[in-house]
PQR file of N, CA, C, O and H, with PARSE charges and radii, in Angstrom:
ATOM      1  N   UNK A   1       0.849  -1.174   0.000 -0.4000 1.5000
ATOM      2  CA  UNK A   1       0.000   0.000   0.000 -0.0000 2.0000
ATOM      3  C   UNK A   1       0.891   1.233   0.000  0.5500 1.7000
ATOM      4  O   UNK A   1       1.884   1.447   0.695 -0.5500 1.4000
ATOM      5  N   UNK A   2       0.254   2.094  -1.044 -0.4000 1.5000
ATOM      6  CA  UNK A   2       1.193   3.316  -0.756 -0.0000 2.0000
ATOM      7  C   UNK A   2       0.413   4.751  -0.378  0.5500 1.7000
ATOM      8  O   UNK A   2      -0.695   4.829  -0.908 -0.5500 1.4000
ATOM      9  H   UNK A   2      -0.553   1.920  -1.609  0.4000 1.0000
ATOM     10  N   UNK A   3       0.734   5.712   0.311 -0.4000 1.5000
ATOM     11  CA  UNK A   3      -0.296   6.533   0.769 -0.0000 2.0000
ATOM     12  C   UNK A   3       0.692   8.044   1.136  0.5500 1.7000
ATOM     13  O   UNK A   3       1.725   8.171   1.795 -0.5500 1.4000
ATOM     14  H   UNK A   3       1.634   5.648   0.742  0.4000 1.0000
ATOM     15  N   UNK A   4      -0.131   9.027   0.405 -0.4000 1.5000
ATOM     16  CA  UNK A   4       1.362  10.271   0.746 -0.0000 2.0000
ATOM     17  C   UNK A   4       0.186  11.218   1.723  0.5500 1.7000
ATOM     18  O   UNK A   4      -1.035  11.244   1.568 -0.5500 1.4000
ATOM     19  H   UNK A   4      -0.970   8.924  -0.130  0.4000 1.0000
ATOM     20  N   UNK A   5       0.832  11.795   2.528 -0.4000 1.5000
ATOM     21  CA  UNK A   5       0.722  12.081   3.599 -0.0000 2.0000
ATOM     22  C   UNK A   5       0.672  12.781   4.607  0.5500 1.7000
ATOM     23  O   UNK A   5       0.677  12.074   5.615 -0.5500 1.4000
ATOM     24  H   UNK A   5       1.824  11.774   2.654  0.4000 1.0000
ATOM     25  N   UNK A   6       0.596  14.547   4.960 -0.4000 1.5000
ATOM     26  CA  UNK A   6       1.184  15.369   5.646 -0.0000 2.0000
ATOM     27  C   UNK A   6       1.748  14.719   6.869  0.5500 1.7000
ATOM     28  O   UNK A   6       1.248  13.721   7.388 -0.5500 1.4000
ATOM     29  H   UNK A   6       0.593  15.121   4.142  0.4000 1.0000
ATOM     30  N   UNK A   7       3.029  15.462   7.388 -0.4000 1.5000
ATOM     31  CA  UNK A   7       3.541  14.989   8.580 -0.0000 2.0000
ATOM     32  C   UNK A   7       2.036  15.715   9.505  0.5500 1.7000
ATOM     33  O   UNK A   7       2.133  15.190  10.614 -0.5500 1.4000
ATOM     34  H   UNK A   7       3.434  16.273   6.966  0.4000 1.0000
ATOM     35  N   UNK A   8       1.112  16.388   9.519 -0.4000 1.5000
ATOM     36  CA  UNK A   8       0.494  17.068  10.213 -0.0000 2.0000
ATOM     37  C   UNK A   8      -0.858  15.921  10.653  0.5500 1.7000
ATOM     38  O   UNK A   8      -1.579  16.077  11.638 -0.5500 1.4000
ATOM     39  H   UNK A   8       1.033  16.815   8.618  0.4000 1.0000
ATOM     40  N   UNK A   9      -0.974  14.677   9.571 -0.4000 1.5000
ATOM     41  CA  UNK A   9      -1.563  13.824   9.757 -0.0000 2.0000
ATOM     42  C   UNK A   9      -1.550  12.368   9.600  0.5500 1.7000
ATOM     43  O   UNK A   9      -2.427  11.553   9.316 -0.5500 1.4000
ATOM     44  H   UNK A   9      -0.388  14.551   8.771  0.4000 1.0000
ATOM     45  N   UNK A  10       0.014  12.254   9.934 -0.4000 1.5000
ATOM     46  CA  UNK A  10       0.305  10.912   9.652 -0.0000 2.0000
ATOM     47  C   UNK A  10       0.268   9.999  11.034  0.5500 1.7000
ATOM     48  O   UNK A  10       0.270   8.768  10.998 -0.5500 1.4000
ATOM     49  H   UNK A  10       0.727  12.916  10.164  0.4000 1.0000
ATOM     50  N   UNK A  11       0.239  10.658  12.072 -0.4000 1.5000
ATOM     51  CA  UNK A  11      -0.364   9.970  13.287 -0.0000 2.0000
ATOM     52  C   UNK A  11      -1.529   9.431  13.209  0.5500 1.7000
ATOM     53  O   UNK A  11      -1.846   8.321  13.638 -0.5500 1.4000
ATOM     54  H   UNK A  11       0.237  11.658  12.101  0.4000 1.0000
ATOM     55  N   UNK A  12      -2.364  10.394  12.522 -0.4000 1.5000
ATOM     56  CA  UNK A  12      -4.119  10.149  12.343 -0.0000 2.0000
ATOM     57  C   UNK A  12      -3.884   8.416  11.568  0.5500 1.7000
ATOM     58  O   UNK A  12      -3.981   7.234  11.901 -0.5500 1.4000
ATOM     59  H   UNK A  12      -2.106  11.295  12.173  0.4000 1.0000
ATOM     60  N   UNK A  13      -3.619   9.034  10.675 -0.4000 1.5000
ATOM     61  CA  UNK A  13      -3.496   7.895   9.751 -0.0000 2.0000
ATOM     62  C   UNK A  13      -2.700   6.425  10.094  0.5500 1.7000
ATOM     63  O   UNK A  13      -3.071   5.355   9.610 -0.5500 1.4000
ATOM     64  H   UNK A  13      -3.540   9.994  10.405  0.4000 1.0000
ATOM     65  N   UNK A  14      -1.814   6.536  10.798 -0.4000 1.5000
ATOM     66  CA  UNK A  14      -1.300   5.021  11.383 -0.0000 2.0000
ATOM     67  C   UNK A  14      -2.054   4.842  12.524  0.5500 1.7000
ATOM     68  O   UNK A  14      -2.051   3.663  12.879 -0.5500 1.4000
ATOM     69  H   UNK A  14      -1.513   7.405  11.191  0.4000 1.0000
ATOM     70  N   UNK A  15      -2.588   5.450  13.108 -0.4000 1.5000
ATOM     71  CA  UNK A  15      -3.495   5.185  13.950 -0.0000 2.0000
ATOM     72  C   UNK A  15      -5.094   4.411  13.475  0.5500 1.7000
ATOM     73  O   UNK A  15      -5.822   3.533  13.939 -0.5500 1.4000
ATOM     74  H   UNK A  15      -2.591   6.407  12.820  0.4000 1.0000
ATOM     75  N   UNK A  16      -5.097   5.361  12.244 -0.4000 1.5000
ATOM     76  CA  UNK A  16      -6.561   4.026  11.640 -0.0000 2.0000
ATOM     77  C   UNK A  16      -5.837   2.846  10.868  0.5500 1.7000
ATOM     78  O   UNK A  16      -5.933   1.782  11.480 -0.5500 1.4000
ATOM     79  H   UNK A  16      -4.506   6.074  11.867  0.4000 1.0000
ATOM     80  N   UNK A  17      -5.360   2.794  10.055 -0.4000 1.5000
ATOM     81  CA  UNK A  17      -4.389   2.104   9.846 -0.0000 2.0000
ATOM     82  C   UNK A  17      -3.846   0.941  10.594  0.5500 1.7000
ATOM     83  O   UNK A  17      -3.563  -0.087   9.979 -0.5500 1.4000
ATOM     84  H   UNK A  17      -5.283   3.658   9.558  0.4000 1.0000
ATOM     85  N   UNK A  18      -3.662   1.043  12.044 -0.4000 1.5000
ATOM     86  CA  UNK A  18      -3.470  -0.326  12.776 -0.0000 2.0000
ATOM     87  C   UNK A  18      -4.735  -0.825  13.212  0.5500 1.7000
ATOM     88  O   UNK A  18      -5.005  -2.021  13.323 -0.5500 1.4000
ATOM     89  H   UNK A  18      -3.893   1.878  12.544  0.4000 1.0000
ATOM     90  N   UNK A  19      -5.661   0.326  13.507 -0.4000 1.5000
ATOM     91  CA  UNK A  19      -6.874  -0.167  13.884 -0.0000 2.0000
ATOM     92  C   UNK A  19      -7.669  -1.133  12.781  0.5500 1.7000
ATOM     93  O   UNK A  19      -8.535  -1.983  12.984 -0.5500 1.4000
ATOM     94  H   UNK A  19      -5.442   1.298  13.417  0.4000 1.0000
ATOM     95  N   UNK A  20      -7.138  -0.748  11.710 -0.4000 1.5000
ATOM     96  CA  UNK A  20      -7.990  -1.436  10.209 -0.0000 2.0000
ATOM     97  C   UNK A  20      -7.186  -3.074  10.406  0.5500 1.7000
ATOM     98  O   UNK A  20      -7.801  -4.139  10.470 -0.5500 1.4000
ATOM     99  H   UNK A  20      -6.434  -0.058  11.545  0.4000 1.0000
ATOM    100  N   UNK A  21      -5.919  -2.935  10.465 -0.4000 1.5000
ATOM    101  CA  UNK A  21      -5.169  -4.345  10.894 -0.0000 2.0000
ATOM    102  C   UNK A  21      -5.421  -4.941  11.983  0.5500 1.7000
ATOM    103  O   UNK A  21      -4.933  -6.057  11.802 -0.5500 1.4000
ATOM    104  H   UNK A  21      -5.420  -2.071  10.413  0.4000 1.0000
ATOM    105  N   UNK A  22      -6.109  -4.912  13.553 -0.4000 1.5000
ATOM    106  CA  UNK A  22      -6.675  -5.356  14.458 -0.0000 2.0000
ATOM    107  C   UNK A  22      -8.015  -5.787  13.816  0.5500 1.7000
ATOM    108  O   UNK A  22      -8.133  -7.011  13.850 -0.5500 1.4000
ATOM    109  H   UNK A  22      -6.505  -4.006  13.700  0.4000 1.0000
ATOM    110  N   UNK A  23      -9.190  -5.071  13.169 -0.4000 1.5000
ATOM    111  CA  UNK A  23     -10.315  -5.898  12.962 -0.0000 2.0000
ATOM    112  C   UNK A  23     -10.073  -6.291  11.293  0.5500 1.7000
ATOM    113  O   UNK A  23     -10.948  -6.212  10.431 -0.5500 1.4000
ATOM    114  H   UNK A  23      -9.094  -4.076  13.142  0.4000 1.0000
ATOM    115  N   UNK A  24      -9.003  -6.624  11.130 -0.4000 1.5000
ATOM    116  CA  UNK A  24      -8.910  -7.940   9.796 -0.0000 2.0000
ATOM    117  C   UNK A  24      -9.588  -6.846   8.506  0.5500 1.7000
ATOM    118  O   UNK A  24     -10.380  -7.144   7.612 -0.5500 1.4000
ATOM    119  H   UNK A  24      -8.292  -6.689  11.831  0.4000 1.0000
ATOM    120  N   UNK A  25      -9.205  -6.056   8.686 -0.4000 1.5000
ATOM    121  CA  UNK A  25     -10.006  -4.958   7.108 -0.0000 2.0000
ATOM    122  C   UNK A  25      -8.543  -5.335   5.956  0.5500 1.7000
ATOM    123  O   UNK A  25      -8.600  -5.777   4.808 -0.5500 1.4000
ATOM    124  H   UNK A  25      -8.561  -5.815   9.412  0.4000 1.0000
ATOM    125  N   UNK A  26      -7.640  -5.065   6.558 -0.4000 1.5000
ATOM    126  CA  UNK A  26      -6.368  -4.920   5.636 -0.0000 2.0000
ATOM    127  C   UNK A  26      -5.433  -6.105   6.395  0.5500 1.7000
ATOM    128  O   UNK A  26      -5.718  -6.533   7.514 -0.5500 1.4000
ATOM    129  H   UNK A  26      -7.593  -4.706   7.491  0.4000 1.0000
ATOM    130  N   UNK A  27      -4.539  -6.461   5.788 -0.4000 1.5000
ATOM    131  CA  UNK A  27      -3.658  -7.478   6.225 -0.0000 2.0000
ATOM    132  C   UNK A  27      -2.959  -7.094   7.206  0.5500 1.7000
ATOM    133  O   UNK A  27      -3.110  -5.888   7.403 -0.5500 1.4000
ATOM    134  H   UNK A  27      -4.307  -6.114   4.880  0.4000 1.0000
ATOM    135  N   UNK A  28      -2.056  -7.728   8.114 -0.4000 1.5000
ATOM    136  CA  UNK A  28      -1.279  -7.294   8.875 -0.0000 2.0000
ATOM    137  C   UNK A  28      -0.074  -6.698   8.474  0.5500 1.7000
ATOM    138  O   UNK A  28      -0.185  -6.448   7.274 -0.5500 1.4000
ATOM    139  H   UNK A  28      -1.933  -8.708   7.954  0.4000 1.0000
ATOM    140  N   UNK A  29       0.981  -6.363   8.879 -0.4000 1.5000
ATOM    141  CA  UNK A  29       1.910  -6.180   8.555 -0.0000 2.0000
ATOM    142  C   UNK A  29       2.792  -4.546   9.125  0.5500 1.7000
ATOM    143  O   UNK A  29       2.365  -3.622   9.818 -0.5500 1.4000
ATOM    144  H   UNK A  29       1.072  -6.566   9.854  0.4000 1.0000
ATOM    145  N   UNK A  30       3.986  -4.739   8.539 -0.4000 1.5000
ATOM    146  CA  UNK A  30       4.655  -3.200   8.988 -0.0000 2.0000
ATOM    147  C   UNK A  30       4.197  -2.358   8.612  0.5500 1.7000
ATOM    148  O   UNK A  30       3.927  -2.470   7.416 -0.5500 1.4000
ATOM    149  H   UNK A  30       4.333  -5.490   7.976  0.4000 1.0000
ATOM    150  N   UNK A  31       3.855  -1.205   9.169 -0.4000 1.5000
ATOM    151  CA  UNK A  31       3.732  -0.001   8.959 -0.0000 2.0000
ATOM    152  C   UNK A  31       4.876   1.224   8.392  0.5500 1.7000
ATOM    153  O   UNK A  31       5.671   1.537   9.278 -0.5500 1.4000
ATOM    154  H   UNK A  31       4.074  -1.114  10.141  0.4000 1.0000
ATOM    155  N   UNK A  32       5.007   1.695   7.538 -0.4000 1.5000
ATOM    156  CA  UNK A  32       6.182   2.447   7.510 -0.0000 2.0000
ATOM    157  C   UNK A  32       6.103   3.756   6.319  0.5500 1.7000
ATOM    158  O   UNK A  32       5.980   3.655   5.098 -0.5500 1.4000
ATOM    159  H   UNK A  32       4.362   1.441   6.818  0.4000 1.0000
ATOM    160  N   UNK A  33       6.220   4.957   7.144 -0.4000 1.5000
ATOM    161  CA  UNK A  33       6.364   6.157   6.548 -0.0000 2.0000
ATOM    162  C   UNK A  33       7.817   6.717   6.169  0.5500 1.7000
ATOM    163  O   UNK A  33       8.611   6.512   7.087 -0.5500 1.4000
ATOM    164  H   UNK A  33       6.320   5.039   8.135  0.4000 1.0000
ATOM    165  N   UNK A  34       8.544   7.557   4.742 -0.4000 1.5000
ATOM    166  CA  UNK A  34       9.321   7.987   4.319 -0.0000 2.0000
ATOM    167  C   UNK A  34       9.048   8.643   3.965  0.5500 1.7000
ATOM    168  O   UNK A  34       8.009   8.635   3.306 -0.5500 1.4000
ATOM    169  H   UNK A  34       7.900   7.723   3.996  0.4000 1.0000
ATOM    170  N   UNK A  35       9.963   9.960   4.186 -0.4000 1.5000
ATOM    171  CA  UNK A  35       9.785  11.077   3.893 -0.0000 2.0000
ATOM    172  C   UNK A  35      10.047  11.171   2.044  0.5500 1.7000
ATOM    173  O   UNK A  35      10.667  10.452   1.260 -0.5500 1.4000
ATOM    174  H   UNK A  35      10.808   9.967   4.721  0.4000 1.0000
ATOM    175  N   UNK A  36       9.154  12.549   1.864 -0.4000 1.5000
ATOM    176  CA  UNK A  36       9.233  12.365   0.144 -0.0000 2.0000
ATOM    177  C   UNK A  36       9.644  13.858  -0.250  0.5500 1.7000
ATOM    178  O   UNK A  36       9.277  14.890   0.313 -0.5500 1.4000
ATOM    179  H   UNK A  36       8.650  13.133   2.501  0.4000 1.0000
ATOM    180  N   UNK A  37      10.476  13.728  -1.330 -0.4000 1.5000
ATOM    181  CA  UNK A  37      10.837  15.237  -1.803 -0.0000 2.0000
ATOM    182  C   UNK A  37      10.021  15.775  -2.916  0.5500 1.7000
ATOM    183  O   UNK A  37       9.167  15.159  -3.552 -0.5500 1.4000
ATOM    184  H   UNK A  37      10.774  12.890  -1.787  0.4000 1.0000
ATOM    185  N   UNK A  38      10.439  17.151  -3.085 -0.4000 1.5000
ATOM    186  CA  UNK A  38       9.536  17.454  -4.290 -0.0000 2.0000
ATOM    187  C   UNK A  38       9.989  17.557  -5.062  0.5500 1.7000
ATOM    188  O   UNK A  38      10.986  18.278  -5.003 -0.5500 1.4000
ATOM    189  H   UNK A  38      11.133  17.652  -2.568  0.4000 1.0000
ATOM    190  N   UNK A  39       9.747  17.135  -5.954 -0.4000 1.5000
ATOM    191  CA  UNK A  39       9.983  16.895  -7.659 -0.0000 2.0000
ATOM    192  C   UNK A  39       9.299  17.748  -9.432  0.5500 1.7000
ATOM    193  O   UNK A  39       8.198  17.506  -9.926 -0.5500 1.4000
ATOM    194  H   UNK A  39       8.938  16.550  -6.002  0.4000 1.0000
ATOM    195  N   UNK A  40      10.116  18.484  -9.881 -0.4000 1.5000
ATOM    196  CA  UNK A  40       9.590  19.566 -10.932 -0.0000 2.0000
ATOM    197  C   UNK A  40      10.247  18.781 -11.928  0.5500 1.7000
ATOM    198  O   UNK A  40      11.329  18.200 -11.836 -0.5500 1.4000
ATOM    199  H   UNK A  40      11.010  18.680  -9.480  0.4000 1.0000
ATOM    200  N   UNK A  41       9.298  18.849 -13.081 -0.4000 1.5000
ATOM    201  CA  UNK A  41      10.106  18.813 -14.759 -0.0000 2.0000
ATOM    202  C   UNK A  41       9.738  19.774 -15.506  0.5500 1.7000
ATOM    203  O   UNK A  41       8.917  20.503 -14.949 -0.5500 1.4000
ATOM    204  H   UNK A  41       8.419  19.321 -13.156  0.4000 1.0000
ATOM    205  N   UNK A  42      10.061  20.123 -16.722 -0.4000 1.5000
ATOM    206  CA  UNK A  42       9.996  20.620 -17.502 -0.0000 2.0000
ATOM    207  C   UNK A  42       8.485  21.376 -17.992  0.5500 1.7000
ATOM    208  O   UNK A  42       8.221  22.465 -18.500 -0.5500 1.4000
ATOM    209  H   UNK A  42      10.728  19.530 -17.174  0.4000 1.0000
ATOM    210  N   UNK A  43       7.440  19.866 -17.436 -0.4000 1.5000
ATOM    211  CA  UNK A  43       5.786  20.548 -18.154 -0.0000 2.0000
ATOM    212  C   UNK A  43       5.365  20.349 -16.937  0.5500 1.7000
ATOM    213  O   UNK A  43       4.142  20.378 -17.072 -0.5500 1.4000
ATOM    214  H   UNK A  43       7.654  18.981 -17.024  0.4000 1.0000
ATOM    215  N   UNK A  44       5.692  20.083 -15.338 -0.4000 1.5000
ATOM    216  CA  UNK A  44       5.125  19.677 -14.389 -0.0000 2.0000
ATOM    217  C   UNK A  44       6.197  20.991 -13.649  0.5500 1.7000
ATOM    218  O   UNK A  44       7.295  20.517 -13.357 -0.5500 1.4000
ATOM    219  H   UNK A  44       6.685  20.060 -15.229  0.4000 1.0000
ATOM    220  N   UNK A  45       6.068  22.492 -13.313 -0.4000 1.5000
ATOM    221  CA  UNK A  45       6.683  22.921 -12.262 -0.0000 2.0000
ATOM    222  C   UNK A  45       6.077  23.562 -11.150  0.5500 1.7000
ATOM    223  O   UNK A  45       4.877  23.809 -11.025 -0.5500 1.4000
ATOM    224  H   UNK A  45       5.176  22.877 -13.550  0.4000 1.0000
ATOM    225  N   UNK A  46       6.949  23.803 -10.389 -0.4000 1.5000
ATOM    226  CA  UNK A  46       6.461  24.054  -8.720 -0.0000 2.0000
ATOM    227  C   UNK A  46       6.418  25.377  -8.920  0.5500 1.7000
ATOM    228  O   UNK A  46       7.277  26.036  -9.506 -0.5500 1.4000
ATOM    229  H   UNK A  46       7.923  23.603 -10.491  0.4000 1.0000
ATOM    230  N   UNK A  47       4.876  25.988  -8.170 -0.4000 1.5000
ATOM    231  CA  UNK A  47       5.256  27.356  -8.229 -0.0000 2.0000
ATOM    232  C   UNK A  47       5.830  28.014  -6.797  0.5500 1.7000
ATOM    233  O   UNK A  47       6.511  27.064  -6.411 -0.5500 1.4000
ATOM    234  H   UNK A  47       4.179  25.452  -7.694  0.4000 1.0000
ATOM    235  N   UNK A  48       5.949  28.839  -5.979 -0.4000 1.5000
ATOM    236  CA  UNK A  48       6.406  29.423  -5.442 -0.0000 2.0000
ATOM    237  C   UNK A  48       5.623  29.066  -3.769  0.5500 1.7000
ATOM    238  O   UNK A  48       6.250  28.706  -2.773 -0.5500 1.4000
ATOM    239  H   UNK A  48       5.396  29.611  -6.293  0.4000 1.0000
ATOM    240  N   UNK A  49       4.304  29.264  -3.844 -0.4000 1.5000
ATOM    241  CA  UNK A  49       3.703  28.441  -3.148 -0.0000 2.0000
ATOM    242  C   UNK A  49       3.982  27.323  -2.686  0.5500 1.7000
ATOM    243  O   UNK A  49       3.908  27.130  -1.472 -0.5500 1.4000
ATOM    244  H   UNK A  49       3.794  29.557  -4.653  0.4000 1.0000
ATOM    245  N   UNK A  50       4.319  26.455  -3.453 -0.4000 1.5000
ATOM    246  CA  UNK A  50       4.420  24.955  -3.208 -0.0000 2.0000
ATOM    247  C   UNK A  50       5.622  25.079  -2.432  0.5500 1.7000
ATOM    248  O   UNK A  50       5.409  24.645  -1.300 -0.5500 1.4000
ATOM    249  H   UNK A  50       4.379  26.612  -4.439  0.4000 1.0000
ATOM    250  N   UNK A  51       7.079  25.592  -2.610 -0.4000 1.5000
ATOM    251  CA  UNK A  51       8.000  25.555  -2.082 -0.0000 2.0000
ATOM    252  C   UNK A  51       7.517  26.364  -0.848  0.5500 1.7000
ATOM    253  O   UNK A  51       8.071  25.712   0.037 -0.5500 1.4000
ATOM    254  H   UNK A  51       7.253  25.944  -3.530  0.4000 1.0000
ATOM    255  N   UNK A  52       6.960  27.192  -0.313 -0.4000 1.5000
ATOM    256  CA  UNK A  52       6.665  27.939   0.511 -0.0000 2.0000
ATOM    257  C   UNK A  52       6.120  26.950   1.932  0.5500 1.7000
ATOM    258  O   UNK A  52       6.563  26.835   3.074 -0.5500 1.4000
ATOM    259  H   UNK A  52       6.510  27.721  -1.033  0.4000 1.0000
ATOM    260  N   UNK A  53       4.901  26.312   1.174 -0.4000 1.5000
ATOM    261  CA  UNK A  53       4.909  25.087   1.839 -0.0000 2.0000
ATOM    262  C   UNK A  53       6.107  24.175   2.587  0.5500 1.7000
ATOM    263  O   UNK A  53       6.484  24.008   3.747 -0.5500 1.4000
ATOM    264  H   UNK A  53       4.541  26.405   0.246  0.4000 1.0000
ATOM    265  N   UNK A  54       6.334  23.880   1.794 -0.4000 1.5000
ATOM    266  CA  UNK A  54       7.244  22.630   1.663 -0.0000 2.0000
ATOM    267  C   UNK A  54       8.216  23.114   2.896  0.5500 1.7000
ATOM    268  O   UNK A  54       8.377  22.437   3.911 -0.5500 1.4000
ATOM    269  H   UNK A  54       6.027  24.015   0.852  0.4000 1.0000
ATOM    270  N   UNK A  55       8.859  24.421   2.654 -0.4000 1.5000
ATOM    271  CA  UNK A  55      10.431  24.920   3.256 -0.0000 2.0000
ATOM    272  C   UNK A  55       9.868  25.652   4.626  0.5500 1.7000
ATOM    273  O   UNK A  55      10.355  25.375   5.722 -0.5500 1.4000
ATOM    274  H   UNK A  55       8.729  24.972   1.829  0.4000 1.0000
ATOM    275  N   UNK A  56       9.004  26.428   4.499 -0.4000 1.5000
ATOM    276  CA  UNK A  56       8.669  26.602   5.685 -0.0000 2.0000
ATOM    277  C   UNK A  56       7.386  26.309   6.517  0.5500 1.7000
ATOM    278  O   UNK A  56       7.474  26.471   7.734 -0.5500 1.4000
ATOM    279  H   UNK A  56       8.608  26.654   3.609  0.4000 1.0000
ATOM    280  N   UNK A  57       6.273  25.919   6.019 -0.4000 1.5000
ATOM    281  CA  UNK A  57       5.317  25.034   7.112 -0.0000 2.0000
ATOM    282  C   UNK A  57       5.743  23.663   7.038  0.5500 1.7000
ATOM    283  O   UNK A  57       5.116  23.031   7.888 -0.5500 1.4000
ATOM    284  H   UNK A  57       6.201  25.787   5.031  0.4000 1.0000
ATOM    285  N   UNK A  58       6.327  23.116   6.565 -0.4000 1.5000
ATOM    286  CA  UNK A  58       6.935  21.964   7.215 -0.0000 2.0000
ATOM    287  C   UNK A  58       7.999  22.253   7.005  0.5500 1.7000
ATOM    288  O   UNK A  58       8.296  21.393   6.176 -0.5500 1.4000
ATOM    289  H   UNK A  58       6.836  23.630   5.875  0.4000 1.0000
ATOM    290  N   UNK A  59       9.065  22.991   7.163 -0.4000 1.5000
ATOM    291  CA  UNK A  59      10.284  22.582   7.960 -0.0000 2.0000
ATOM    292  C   UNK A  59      11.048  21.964   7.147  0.5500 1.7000
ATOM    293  O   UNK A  59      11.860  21.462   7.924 -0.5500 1.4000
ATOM    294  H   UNK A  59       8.824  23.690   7.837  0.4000 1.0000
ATOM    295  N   UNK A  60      11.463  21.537   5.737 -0.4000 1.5000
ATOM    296  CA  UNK A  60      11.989  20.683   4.992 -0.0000 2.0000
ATOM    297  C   UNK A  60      12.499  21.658   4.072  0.5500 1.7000
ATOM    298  O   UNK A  60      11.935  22.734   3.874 -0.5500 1.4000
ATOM    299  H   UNK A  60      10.803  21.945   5.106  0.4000 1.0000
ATOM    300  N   UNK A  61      13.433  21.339   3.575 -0.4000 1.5000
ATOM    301  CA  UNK A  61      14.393  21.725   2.104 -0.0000 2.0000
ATOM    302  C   UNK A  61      13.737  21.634   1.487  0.5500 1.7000
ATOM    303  O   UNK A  61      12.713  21.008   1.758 -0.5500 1.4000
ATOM    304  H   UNK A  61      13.891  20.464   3.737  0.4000 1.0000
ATOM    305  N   UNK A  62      13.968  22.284   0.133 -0.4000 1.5000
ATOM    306  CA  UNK A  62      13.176  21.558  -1.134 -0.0000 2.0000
ATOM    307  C   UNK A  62      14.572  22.087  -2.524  0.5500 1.7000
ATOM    308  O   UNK A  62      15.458  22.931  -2.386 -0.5500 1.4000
ATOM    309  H   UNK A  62      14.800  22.793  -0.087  0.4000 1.0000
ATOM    310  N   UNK A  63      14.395  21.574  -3.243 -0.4000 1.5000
ATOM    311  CA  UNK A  63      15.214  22.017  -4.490 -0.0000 2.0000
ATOM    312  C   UNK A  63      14.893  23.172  -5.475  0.5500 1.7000
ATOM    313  O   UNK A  63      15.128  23.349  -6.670 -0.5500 1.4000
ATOM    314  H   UNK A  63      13.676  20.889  -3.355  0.4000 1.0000
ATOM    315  N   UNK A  64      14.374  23.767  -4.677 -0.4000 1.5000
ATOM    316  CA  UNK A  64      13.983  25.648  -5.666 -0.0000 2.0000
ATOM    317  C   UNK A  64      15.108  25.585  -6.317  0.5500 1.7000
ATOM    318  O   UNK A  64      16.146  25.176  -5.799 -0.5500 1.4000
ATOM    319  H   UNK A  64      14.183  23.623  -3.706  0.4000 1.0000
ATOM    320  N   UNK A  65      15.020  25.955  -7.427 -0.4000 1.5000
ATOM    321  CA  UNK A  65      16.022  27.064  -8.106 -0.0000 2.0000
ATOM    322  C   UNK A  65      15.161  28.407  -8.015  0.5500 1.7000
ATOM    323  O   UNK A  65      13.973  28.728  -7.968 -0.5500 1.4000
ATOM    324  H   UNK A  65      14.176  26.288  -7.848  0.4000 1.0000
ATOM    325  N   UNK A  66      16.424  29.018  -8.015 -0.4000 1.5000
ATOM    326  CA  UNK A  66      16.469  30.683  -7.530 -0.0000 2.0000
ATOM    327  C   UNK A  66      15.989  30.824  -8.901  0.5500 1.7000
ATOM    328  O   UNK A  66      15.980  29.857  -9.664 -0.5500 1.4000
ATOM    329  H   UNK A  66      17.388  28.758  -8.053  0.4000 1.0000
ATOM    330  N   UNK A  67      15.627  31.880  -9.218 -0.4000 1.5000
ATOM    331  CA  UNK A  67      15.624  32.614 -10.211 -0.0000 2.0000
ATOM    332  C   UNK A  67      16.819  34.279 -10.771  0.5500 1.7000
ATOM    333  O   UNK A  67      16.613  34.856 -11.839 -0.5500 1.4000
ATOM    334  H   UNK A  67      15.634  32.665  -8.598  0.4000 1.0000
TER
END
């Protein structure tokens, strides 16, 4: 299973998440979150916002180029 995520609600979410694995909804197994970077191409770019996000309400780097 793959699932992306704010750090602002990823407690929420492993929290239903094990609960769904206690009454047999989803299989058992590990749980496990990784952090993800952000990624721009050519016809897909980040605007200014997004990095704004990214670098300072959460706290993370991101790969801006300056202008």
């Amino acid at each position: 299973m793959l699932a992306v995520v704010c750090d602002d609600h990823r407690t929420d979410l492993e929290e239903k998440l094990t609960a769904m694995q206690k009454s047999e909804k989803i299989p058992e197994g590990r749980i496990r979150f990784e952090s993800i970077k952000t990624v721009t191409t050519d016809c897909v770019m980040g605007i200014n916002e997004d990095y704004i996000d990214v670098e300072l309400d959460r706290g993370m780097r991101s790969e801006r180029k300056m202008d």
